[in-house]
C-alpha positions in Angstrom: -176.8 -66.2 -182.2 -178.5 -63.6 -184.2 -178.8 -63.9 -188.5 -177.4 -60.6 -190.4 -178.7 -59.9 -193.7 -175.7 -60.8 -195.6 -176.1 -64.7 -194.5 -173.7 -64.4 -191.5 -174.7 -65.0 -187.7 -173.8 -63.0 -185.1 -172.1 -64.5 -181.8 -173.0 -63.4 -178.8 -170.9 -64.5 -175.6 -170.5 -62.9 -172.8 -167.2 -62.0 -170.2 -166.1 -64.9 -168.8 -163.0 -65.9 -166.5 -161.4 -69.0 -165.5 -159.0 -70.0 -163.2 -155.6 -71.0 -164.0 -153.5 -73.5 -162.1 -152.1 -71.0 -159.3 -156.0 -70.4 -158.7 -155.6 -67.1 -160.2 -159.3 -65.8 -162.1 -158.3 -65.0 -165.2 -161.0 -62.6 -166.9 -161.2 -62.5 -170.9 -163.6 -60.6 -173.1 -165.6 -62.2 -176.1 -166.3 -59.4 -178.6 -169.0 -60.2 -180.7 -168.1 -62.0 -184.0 -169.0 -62.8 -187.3 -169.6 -66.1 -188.2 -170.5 -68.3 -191.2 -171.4 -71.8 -191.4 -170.4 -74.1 -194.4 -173.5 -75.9 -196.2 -172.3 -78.6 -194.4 -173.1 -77.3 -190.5 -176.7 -76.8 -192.0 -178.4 -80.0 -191.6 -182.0 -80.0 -193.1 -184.8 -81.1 -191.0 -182.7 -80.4 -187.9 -182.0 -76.9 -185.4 -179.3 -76.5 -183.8 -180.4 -75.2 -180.2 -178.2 -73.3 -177.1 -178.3 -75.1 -174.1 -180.8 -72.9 -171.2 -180.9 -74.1 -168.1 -180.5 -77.1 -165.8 -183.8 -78.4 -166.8 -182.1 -80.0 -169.5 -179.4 -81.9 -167.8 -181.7 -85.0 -168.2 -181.7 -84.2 -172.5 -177.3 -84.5 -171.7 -177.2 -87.4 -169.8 -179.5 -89.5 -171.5 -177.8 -88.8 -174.8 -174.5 -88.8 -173.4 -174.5 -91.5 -171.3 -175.6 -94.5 -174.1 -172.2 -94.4 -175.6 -170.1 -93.7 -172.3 -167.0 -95.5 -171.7 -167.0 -95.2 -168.1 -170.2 -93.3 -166.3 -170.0 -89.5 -165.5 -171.3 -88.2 -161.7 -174.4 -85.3 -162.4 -171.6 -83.3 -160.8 -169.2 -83.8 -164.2 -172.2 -82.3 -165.7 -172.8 -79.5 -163.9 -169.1 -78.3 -164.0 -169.2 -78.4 -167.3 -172.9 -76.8 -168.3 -172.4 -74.2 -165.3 -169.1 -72.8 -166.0 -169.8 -73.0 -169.8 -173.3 -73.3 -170.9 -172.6 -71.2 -174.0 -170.5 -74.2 -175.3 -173.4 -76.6 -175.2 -175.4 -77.0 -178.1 -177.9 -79.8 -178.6 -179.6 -81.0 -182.0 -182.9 -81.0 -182.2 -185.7 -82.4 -185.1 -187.3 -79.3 -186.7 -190.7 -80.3 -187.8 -191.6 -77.4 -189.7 -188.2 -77.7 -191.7 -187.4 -74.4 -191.7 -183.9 -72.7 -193.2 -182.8 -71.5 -189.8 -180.3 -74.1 -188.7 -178.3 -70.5 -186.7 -178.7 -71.8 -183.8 -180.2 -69.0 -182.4 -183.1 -70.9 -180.3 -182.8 -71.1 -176.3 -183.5 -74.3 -175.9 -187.5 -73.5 -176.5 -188.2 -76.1 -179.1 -190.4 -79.1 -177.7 -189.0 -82.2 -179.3 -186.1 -83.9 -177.6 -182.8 -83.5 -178.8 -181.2 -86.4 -180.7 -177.5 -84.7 -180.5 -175.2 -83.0 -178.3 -171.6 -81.8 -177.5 -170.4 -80.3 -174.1 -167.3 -78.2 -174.4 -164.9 -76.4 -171.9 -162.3 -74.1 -171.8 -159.0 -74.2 -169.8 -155.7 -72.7 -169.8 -152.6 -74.1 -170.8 -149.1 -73.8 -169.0 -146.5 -72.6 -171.3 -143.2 -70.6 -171.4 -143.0 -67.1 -172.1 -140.4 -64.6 -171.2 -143.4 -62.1 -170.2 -144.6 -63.3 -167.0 -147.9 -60.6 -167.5 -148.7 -62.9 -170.4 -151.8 -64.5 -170.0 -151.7 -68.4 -170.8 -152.6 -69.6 -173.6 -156.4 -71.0 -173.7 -157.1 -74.6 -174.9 -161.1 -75.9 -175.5 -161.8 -79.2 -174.4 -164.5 -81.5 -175.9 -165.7 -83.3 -173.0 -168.9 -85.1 -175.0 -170.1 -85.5 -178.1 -173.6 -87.3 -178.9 -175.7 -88.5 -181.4 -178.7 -91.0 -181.4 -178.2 -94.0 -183.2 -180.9 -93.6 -185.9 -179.6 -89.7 -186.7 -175.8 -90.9 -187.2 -174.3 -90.5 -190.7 -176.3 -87.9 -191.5 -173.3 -85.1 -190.3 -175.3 -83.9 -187.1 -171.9 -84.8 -185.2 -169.7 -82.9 -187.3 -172.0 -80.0 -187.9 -172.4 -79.8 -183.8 -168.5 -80.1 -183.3 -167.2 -77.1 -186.0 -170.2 -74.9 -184.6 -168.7 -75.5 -181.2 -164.9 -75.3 -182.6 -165.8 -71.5 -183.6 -167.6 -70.5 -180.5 -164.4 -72.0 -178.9 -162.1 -69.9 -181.5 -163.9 -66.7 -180.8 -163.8 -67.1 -177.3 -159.6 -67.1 -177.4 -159.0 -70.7 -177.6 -155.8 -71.4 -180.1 -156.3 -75.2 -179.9 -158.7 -77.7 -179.0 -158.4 -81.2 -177.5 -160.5 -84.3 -176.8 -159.8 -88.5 -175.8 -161.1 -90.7 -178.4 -161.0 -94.6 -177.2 -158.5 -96.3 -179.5 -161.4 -99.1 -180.5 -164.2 -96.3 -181.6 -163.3 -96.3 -185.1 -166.2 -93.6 -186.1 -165.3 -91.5 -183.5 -161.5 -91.6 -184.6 -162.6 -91.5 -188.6 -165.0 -88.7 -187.8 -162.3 -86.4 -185.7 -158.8 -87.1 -187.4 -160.1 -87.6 -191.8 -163.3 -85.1 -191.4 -162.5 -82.2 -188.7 -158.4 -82.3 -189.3 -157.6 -83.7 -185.3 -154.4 -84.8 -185.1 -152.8 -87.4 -182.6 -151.0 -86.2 -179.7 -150.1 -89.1 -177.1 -151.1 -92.7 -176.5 -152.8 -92.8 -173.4 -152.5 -96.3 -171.8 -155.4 -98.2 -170.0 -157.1 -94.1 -170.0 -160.4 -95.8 -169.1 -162.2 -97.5 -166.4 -163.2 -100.3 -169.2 -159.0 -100.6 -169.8 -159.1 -99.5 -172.7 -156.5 -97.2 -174.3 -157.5 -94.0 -175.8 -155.5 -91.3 -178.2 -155.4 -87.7 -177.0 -156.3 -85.8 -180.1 -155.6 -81.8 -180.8 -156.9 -79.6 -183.4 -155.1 -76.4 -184.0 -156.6 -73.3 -184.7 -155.0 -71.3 -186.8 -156.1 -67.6 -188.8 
């Protein structure tokens, strides 16, 4: 992410593909777009930082893995970082405390990061009477993550719409996650704050037994 003069940032992703479910690639472009984040996605004291490289799987899994309802292989990790590293953005303490919360850091600041979220993208199977079409594309919020003593500060709703508009530039025309039906701030935090809405029951979803709500977000113009 680059800053522009008139208080926008500049999003820079590149081509990408992916690979539908006839194992067809399916290439797409991302032209470069202009973005602007609401006070609220501009947390003082902390910068919001693109994930590099696989040196920082270990900053993922140790955030991600305190809160996990069931535990993720380094393999679940690396399919999502790999394919999608642009769609990985950590939050990290900014000592200086400086006004540039753009996100526009790779991942060289040296204090660990005290939030995460690790998106991918996927695409859908619908009807269409144009079988050229390409499928629609659908982001997927595989994890979301914020130490304990950073929580109700907003770092996990300012990390979640950064990654909803990388995720709407890139082509995506909704968004979907699994909340556990018992995480209350997770559900509060997704359905009243970032306008989720419920799509299905999902019974028994995790290895703990417990159920979980499949949750979409539409993303309209």
């Amino acid at each position: 992410l680059t800053m522009t003069a008139n208080g926008t940032h500049n999003v820079h992703l590149e081509r990408l593909s992916i690979t539908d479910h006839n194992q067809n690639q399916i290439p797409y472009d991302v032209e470069t777009e202009n973005i602007h984040f609401d006070e609220d996605e501009i947390i003082p004291g902390i910068k919001f930082v693109n994930y590099r490289d696989e040196s920082q799987i270990d900053s993922v899994t140790k955030l991600v893995g305190r809160d996990l309802s069931e535990p993720y292989s380094v393999f679940t990790y690396r399919y999502f970082l790999h394919r999608f590293p642009q769609l990985c953005i950590f939050a990290v303490p900014d000592d200086k405390d400086e006004s540039n919360n753009d996100g526009s850091q790779d991942g060289g600041n040296n204090n660990e990061p005290i939030g995460c979220v690790v998106c991918k993208i996927d695409p859908e199977d619908h009807e269409s009477s144009d079988p050229n079409q390409p499928p629609r594309l659908c982001g997927y919020i595989g994890m979301l993550a914020v130490d304990t003593s950073y929580r109700r500060s907003g770092i996990g709703s300012a990390l979640v719409k950064r990654v909803v508009k990388r995720m709407k530039a890139m082509g995506c025309s909704s968004i979907i996650l699994e909340a556990e039906v018992t995480n209350k701030a997770a559900m509060k935090l997704y359905e009243e704050r970032l306008g989720f809405m419920r799509e299905e029951f999902l019974v028994r979803y995790y290895l703990n037994n417990n159920d979980a709500y499949r949750l979409r977000l539409w993303l309209y113009e």
